[in-house]
Every structure is written in structure tokens, then in C-alpha cells.
C-alpha positions in Angstrom: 76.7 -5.8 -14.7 79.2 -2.9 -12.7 83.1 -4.3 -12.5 84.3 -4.0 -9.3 86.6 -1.0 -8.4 89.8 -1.5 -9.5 92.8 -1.1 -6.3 95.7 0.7 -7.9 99.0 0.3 -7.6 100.6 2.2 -5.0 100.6 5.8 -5.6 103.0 6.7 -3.1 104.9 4.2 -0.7 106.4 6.4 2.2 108.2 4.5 5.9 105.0 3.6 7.4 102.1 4.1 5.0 101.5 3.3 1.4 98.6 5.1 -0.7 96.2 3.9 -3.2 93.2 4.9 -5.5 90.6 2.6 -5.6 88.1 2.5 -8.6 87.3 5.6 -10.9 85.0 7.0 -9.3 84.2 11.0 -8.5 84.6 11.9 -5.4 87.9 9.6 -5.7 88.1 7.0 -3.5 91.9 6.5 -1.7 93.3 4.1 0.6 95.8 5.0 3.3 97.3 1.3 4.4 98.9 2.6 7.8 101.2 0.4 9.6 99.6 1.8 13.3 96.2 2.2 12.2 95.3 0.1 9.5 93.3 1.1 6.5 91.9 4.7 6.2 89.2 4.9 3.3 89.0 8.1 2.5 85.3 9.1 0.5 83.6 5.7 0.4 83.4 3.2 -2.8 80.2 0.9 -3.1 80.7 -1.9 -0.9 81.1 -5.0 -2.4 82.4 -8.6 -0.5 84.8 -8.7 -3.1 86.1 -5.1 -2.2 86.1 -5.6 1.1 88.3 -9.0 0.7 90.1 -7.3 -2.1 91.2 -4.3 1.0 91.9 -6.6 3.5 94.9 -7.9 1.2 96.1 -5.5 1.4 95.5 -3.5 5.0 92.9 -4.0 8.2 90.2 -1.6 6.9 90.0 0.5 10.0 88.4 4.1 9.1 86.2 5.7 6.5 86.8 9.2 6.8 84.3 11.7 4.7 86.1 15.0 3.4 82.7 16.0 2.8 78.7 14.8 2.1 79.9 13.8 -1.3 81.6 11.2 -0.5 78.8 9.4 1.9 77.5 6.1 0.4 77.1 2.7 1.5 78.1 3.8 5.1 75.9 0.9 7.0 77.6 -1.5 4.6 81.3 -0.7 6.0 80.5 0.1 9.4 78.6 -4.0 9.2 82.4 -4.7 7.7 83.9 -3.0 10.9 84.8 0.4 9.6 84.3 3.6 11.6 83.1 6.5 10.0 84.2 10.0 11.0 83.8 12.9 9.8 84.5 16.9 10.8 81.5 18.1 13.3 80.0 20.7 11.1 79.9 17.9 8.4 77.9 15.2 10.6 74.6 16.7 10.9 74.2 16.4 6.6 75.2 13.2 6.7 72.9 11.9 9.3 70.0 14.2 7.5 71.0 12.0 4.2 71.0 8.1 6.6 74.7 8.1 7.0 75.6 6.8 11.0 79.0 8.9 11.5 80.4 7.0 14.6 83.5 10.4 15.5 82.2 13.6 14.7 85.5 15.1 15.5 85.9 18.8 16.1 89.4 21.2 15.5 91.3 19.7 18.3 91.0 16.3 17.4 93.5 14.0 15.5 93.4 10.6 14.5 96.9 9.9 15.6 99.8 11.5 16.5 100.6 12.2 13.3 97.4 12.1 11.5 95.2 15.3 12.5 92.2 17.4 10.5 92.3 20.7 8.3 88.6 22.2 8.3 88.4 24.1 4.9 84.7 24.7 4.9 83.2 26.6 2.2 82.1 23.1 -0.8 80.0 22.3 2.4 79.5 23.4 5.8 81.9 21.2 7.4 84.3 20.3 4.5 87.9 19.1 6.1 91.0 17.6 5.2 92.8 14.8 6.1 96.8 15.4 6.9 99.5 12.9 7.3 101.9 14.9 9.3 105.1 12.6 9.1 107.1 13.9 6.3 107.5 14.2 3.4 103.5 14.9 4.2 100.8 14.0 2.1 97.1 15.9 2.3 93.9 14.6 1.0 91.7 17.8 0.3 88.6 16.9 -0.9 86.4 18.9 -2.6 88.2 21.7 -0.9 90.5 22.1 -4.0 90.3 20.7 -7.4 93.4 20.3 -10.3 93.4 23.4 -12.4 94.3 23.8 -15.9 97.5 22.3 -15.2 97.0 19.7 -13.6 97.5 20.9 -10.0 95.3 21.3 -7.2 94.0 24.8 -7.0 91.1 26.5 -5.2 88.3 26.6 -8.2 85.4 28.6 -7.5 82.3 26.2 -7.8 78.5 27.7 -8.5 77.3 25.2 -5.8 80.2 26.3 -3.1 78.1 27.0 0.1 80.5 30.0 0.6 83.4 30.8 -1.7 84.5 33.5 1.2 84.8 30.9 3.1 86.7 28.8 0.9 89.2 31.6 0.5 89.9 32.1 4.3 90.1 28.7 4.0 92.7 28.3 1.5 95.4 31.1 3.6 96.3 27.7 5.8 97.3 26.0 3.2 100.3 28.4 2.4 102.1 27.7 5.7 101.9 23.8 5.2 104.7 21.7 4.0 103.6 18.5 2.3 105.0 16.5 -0.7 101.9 15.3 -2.1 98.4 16.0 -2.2 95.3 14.7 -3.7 91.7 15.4 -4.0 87.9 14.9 -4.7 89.0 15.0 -8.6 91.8 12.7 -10.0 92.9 12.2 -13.9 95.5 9.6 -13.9 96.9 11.0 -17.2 96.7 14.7 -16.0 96.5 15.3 -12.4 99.0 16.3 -10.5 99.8 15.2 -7.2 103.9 15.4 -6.3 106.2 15.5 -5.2 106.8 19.1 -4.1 102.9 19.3 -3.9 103.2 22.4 -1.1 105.1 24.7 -3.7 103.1 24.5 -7.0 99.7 24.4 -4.8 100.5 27.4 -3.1 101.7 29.2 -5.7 98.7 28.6 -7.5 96.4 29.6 -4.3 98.4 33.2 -4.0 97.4 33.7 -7.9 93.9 33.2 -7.2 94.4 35.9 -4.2 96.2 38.1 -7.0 93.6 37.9 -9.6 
């Protein structure tokens, strides 16, 4: 019989919002507990009623936002458990193809909340898009959209099944202007992965290396 997924301890605890992993999972699985908002899944675990029970210690599960078609399972499960599920426009239709409900297709202009807003970075998928937490010291939640490198980091990793590693690229020029102190993604080591703080600086220097090569 599959243990449950395991809730870390907090990752990062910043003014207003506190960050965990939950299980071991790939995509990861994380857990925004917002003081506003309530708890943002981001990628979804396997529902259990112990889960559930287990994230309502800790937050109101609120959200279940999807990075990308990856991290789409048991969606009818946590929407029953009073979770939206949103997801970047482009992203939607794959979902929907796969039986996934997506109750906000959001497009560019959306946010979440006034300090919570979207970064599309198609190129994995479609319609692949990060989530950023704009208060700083900022924390983004990539996705697919980058993956820890040799190092340890998140880095842009060129992937056979990208839909369009072009795209990926133009993509990836955002992420140079963006100040953040930590960062995470689809793939997560806890003995090797990187994730801050000073996330911006070694990510970005590691994008413009893939722009020198």
C-alpha cells in the first residue's frame, strides 16, 4: 500500500506566506499557505482525505494551479474538496482533452492577486507558465519551464520532448529582468537542488551561458 505524501517543513517562511513541498513526487508538488488567499497547490498530489485534512492544518486549500499538463491529476477530486483549478489559457484546452475541469483559464493580464500574477514561458507545452509571488524578497515557481542543472540550480535544459525549444529561449530573456530570492521547479532534489536565496543571480547567470554557448 502507497504512504501518503509527506508535508515538509517549511521551505521558506517569508511576512505573509510560508512554502512547502509536499510528497516526492515528479512534477513536485508545493504549497503556498497565503495569509490573503489561503492555500495555493501548485502541480497536484493524489488526493487522499488524509492529505486533504493533513493541508487544512496547515492553510484553507484554496487554488490548484497547473504550471503545465504534467502536473494535472486527480483534478475532480480537489475541485469535490473546494479547490479551483487554474491554469494559463493556452494550457486549458490539453487539460480538458486529458478530463481535467480547469475552472480560470487565465490569459497575460490576469493575476491572482495583487501581488501574485503569471509568467507564460511556453515552449515544455503550449501554454507552460509560472507562478510569481511579487512581494519581496520574491519567490517563482517555474515549472517545467526550467530544471536544476549540473549544479544544482535552475537552468533552461533543452528537453527532446520540448514542444518548441525557440520558444523556450524567447521565453527564458524575461527571466533576466526579474528579481526574486528563490525559485523552484518541476524537478527538486532535497540534497542537491538549489533554490536560494539570491535565486535571480545564479539563475540568470546560468540562462545568459546557455545564450553564450
Amino acid at each position: 500500500m502507497a504512504s501518503e505524501p509527506l508535508i515538509s517543513a517549511p521551505l521558506v517562511e517569508l511576512r505573509d506566506r510560508t512554502i512547502y513541498r509536499i510528497g516526492d513526487s515528479e512534477p513536485a508538488v508545493w504549497l503556498i499557505d497565503d495569509l490573503e488567499l489561503g492555500g495555493i497547490l501548485v502541480n497536484a498530489p493524489i488526493y487522499s482525505d488524509s492529505l486533504l485534512e493533513a493541508l487544512r492544518a496547515i492553510s484553507k486549500p484554496a487554488y490548484l494551479f497547473l504550471p503545465s499538463r504534467h502536473g494535472a491529476q486527480d483534478l475532480d477530486a480537489w475541485r469535490a474538496a473546494g479547490l479551483e483549478t487554474l491554469t494559463f489559457e493556452a494550457e486549458a484546452p490539453a487539460i480538458r482533452a486529458a478530463g481535467g475541469e480547469i475552472d480560470i483559464a487565465f490569459n497575460r493580464k490576469q493575476r491572482l492577486s495583487r501581488t501574485i500574477d503569471f509568467l507564460p514561458m511556453a515552449g515544455v507545452t503550449d501554454g507552460t507558465c509560472a507562478l510569481r509571488l511579487k512581494n519581496l524578497p520574491g519567490v517563482v515557481f517555474f515549472g517545467p519551464a526550467l530544471a536544476p542543472g549540473a549544479d544544482g540550480w535552475p537552468t533552461l535544459i533543452q528537453n527532446p520532448e520540448d514542444h518548441s525549444f525557440e520558444a523556450r529561449l524567447f521565453g527564458a530573456l524575461g527571466v533576466k529582468d526579474l528579481k526574486f530570492a528563490y525559485a523552484f521547479c518541476d524537478r527538486f532534489d532535497p540534497a542537491t537542488t538549489q533554490f536560494g536565496p539570491d535565486a535571480d543571480q545564479h539563475i540568470q547567470a546560468r540562462i545568459e551561458a546557455v545564450f553564450d554557448e
